[in-house]
DRENDO-172179 format. One record per residue (C-alpha): residue in one letter; x, y, z. Coordinates in steps of 0.25 Angstrom, whole numbers, plus 5000, padded with zeros to 4 digits. Example, Ala and Ser with C-alpha at 12.3 -4.5 7.8 and 13.67 -1.06 7.14 Angstrom:
R:A:5049:4982:5031
R:S:5055:4996:5029
***
This chain:
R:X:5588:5762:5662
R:X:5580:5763:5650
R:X:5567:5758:5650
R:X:5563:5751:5637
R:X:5552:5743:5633
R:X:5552:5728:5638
R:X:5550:5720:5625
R:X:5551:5706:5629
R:X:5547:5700:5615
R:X:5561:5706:5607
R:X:5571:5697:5618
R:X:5562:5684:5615
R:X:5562:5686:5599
R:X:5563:5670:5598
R:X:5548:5668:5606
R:X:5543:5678:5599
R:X:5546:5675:5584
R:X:5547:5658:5587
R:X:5531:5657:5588
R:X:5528:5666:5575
R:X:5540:5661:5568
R:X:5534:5645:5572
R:X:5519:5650:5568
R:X:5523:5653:5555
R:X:5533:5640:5552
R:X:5519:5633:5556
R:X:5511:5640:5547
R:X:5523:5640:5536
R:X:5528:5625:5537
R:X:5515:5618:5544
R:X:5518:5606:5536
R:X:5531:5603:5540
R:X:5530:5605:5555
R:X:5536:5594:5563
R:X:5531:5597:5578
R:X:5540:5594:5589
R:X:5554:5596:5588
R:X:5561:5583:5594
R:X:5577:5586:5591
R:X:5576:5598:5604
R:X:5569:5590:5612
R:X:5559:5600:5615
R:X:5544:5597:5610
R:X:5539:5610:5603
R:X:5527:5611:5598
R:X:5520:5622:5587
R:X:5508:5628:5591
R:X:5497:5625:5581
R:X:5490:5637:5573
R:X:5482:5641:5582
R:X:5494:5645:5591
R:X:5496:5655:5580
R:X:5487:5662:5576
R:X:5492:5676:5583
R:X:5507:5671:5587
R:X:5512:5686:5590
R:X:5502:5687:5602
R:X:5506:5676:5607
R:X:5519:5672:5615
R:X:5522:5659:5612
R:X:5519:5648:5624
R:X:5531:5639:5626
R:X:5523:5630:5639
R:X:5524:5614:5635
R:X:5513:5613:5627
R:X:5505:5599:5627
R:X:5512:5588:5618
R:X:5507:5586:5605
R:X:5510:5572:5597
R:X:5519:5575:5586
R:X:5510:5566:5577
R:X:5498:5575:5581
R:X:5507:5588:5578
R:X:5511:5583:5565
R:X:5496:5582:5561
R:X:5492:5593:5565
R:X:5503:5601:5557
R:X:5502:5593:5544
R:X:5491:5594:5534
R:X:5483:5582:5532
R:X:5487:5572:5521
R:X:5477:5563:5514
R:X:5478:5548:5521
R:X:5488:5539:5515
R:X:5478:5529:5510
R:X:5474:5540:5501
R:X:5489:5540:5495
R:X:5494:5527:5496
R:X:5489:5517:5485
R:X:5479:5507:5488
R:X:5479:5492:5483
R:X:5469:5482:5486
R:X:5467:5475:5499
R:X:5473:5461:5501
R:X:5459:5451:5501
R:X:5450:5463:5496
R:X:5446:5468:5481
R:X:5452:5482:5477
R:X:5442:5493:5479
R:X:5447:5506:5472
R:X:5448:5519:5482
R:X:5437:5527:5484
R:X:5436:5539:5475
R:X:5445:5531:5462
R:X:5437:5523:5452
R:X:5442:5508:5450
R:X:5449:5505:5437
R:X:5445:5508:5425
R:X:5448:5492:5420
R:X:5441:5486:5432
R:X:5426:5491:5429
R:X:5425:5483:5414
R:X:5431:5471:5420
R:X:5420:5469:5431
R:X:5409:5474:5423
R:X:5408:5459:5418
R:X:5408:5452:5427
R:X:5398:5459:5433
R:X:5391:5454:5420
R:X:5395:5441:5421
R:X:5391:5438:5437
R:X:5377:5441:5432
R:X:5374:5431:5422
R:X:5362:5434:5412
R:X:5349:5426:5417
R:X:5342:5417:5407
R:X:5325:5418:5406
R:X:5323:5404:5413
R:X:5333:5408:5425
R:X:5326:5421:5426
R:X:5313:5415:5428
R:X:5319:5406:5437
R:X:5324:5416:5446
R:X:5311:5423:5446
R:X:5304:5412:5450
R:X:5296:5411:5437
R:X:5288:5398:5429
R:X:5300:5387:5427
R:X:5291:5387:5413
R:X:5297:5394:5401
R:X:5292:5393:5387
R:X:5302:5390:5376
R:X:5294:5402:5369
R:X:5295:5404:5354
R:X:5307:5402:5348
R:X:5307:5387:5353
R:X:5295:5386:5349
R:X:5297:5389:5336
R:X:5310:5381:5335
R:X:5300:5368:5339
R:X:5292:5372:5329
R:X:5302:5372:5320
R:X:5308:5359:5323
R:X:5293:5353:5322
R:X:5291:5358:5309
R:X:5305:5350:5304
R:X:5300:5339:5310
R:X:5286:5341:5304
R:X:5295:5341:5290
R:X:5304:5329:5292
R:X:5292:5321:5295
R:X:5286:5324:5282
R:X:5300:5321:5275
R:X:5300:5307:5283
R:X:5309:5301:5296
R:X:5321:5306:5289
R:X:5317:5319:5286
R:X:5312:5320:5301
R:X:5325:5314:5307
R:X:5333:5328:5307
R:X:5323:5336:5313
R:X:5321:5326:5324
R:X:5336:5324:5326
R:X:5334:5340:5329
R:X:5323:5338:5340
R:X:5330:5327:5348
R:X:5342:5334:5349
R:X:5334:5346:5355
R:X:5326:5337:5364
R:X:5339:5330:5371
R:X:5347:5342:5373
R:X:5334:5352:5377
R:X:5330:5341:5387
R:X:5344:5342:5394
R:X:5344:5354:5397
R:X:5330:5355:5400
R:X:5334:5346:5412
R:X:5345:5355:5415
R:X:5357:5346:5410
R:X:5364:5354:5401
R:X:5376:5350:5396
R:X:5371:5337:5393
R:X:5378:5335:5381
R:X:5382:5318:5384
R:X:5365:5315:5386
R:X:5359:5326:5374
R:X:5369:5318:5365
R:X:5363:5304:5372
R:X:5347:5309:5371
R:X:5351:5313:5356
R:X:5357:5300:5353
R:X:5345:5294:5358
R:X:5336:5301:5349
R:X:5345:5297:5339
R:X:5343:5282:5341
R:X:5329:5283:5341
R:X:5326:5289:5329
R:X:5337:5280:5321
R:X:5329:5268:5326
R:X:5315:5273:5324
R:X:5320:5276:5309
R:X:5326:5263:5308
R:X:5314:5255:5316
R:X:5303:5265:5309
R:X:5291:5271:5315
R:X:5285:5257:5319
R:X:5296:5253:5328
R:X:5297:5268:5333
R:X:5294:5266:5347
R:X:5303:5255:5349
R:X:5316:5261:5345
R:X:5310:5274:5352
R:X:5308:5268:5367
R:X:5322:5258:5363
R:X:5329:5270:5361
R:X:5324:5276:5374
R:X:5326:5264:5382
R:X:5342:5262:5377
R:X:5345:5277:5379
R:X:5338:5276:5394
R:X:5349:5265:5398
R:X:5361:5272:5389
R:X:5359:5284:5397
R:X:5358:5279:5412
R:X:5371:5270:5407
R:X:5376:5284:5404
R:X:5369:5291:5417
R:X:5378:5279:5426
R:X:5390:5281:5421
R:X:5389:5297:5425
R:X:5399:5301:5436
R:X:5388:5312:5440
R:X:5381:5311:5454
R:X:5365:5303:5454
R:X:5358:5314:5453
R:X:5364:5320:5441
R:X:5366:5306:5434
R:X:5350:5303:5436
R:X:5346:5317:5431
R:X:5354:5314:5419
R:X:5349:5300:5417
R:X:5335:5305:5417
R:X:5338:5318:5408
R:X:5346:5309:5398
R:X:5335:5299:5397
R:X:5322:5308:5396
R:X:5330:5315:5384
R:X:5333:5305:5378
R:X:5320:5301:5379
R:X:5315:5313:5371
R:X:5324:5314:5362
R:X:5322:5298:5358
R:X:5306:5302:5362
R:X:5309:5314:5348
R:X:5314:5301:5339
R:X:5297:5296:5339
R:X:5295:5309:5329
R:X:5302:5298:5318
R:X:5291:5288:5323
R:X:5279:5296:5321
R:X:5269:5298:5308
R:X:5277:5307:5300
R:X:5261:5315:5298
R:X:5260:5315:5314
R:X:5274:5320:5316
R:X:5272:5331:5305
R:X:5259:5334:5311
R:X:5265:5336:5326
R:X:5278:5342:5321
R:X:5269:5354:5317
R:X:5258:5355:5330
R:X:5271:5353:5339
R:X:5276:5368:5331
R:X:5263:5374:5333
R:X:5261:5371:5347
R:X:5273:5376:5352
R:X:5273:5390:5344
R:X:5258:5390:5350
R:X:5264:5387:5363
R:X:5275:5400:5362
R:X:5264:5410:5358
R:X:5261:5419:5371
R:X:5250:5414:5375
R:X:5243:5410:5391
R:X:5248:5395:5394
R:X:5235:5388:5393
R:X:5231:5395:5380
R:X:5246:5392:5375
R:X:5244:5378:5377
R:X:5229:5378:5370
R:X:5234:5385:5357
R:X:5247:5378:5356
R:X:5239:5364:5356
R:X:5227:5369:5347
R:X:5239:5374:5338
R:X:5245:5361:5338
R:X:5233:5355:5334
R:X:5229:5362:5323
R:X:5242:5362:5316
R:X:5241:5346:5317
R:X:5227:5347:5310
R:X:5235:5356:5300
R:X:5247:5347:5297
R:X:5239:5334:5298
R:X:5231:5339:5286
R:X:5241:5339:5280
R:X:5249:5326:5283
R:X:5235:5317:5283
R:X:5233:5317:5298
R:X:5222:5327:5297
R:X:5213:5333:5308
R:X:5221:5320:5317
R:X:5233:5330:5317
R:X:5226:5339:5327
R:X:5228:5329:5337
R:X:5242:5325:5334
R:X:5243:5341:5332
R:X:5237:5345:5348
R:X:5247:5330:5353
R:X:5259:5336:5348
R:X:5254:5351:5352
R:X:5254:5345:5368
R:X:5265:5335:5368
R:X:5274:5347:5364
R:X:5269:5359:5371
R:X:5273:5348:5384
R:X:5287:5348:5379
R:X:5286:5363:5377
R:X:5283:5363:5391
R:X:5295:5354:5395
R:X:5303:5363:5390
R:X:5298:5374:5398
R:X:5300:5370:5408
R:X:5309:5372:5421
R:X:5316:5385:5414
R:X:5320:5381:5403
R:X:5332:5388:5397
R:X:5332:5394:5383
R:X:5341:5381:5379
R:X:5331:5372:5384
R:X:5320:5381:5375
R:X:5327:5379:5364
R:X:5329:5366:5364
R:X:5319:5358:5372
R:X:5307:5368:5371
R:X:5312:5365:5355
R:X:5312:5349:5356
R:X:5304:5344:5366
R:X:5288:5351:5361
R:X:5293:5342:5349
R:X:5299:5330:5356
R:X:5287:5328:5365
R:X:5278:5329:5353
R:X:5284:5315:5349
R:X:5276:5306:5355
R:X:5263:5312:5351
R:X:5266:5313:5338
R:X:5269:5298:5338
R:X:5258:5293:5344
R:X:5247:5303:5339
R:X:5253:5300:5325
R:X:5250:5286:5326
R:X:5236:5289:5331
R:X:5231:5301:5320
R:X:5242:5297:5308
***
C-alpha cells in the first residue's frame, strides 16, 4: 500500500469554496441580500462581516445558529435610506395653518401679501390718543394754526361790522356753522349730521329775526329763538328709537349747541364800534395765548394784549381809552372758550373747528353788554 498524504480539504471542495464564494456575493451584492431562504425549508443565515474577515483559516460552522428576525437581517444588510417624510410631499394639516418644512423658504408671493396687514393691524395713533395712553394732561392747546384761523375770522367780522349788519351777516353765518358742528364733536357725537343741521337752523332764525326786529328787540327774538329750538329738539329727542341714555345725551348736546350757535347771532345785536373793537382784542389774545410761554404768564400777556389792541381800535372807532375794557372782557371771555376747546383730548377736528368758533362765540355776550356800557 502506498502511503500518500491525507488531504481532507480536496474530497469536501464544496465546504471549502461555499464560504469564500458566499463572503464575496456579500461583499459583491450586499444590497440585494434577501436572508433566509424559505422555498427549502431550511433557515440559512450569512454570517455578518465580521465572520469574514480571514475566511481561509476558518472552517465554516454549520451548528443551529441563534434565529435572527428576517426584518432585523434585512436592516442590517441594507443601506440606510433617508425617512419617508422627507420624500413624500407634505400638505397642510386638517384644522392647522400651513407651515413650510424646515430648511425651505415660504413662497415668494406670500411675504408681500402679509406685510400689510401687518401694517394695517397696527393703526397709526393720533397726538390726543397718545397722550391718553400715557397718561398725560386731558388739556391740549389748539396751538397756532387755530389760532390764527380765529384771528382771521375776527378780523372779517371786525370788517363786516364796519360795512354794517349785512356786511357782518356772511362772516357770522361762518362762525355758527363752526360753533354747531365743533360743539358736536367736542361732546363726542360725531356724525351728527340731523342736530349740526338743526343748531345751524337755529342760528339762522335768530339772526333773520334780530335783522327783522333790529338791535332794540334783539334779546327777545334771541332768548324766543332759544326757547322754540329747546322744545323742537326734545320733540325730536322723543321720537328717537335710541335707548335713555343716548336719547338724553342727545337732547342736552342738541340744545347747548344750539344754544351757542343762536348765542353767535347777538354779534348783529351789538354796537357795530364794540364789535369791531372786540373782534380785533379776540385775534390778539388768542395768538398771545399760542405763543410758548409758562400758563400763568400766558394768560397775563394774552389779556394785556387784548387790552391794548382795544385802547388801539377804539381810538379809532370814538370809544377811546373805554375800549381797553371792552378790549381785556373780550380777551377773557375767549381764552375761556379756548379752554373749552381744550379740553378732554380734543382731536385735531375739534381744534380746528371749536378751538376756531367757540374763543369767538364766548366773546358775544361781552361785547354786548360791555358795548352798551362804554359805546
Amino acid at each position: 500500500m502506498s502511503q500518500q498524504p491525507y488531504e481532507p480539504h480536496e474530497s469536501y471542495d464544496p465546504y471549502q469554496q461555499q464560504p469564500q464564494q458566499q463572503y464575496e456575493e456579500v461583499r459583491g451584492h450586499t444590497q440585494t441580500f434577501q436572508g433566509q431562504t424559505w422555498d427549502t425549508g431550511t433557515a440559512h443565515q450569512h454570517p455578518q462581516h465580521e465572520q469574514y474577515e480571514h475566511p481561509q483559516h476558518k472552517r465554516p460552522q454549520y451548528e443551529h445558529p441563534p434565529y435572527v428576525p428576517y426584518e432585523q437581517q434585512q436592516y442590517q444588510h441594507q443601506p440606510p435610506q433617508a425617512p419617508e417624510y422627507q420624500q413624500q410631499p407634505q400638505g397642510p394639516a386638517t384644522g392647522t395653518a400651513y407651515l413650510p418644512p424646515q430648511g425651505q423658504s415660504a413662497p415668494t408671493g406670500a411675504a408681500p401679501a402679509t406685510a400689510p396687514a401687518a401694517d394695517a393691524e397696527e393703526p397709526r395713533l393720533t397726538y390726543a390718543q397718545r397722550a391718553r395712553l400715557e397718561g398725560r394732561s386731558p388739556i391740549i392747546e389748539p396751538g397756532l394754526k387755530p389760532a390764527g384761523l380765529t384771528a382771521l375770522l375776527a378780523l372779517l367780522l371786525a370788517g363786516g361790522a364796519a360795512l354794517g349788519s349785512y356786511g357782518l351777516l356772511v362772516p357770522l353765518l361762518l362762525l355758527q356753522a363752526l360753533t354747531a358742528a365743533g360743539w358736536f364733536r367736542l361732546n363726542g357725537m360725531w356724525p351728527a349730521r340731523q342736530g349740526i343741521a338743526l343748531a345751524f337752523l337755529g342760528g339762522v332764525v335768530a339772526d333773520a329775526l334780530v335783522l327783522t326786529a333790529g338791535r332794540e328787540h334783539a334779546p327777545g327774538a334771541i332768548l324766543g329763538t332759544c326757547g322754540v329750538w329747546v322744545l323742537l329738539t326734545l320733540v325730536l329727542q322723543l321720537r328717537s328709537h335710541a335707548g335713555a341714555d343716548e336719547r338724553m345725551y342727545g337732547l342736552m348736546a342738541t340744545v347747548s349747541s344750539s344754544a351757542l350757535t343762536i348765542l353767535a347771532g347777538g354779534t348783529l345785536a351789538a354796537a357795530p364800534e364794540a364789535v369791531s373793537v372786540g373782534a380785533v382784542a379776540v385775534a390778539v389774545a388768542v395768538l398771545a395765548r399760542a405763543l410758548p410761554l409758562p400758563g400763568a404768564a400766558s394768560v397775563v400777556v394774552a389779556v394785556a394784549a387784548a387790552a391794548g389792541a382795544g385802547i388801539a381800535v377804539g381810538g379809532m372807532t370814538g370809544i377811546g381809552a373805554a375800549g381797553a375794557l371792552l378790549g381785556a372782557g373780550a380777551g377773557v371771555c375767549a381764552l375761556v372758550g379756548l379752554r373749552v376747546a381744550s379740553y378732554d383730548y380734543p382731536s385735531r377736528f375739534v381744534h380746528m373747528t371749536a378751538g376756531v368758533a367757540l374763543p369767538l362765540t364766548a366773546a358775544v355776550p361781552a361785547l354786548y353788554l360791555l358795548g352798551r356800557v362804554v359805546a
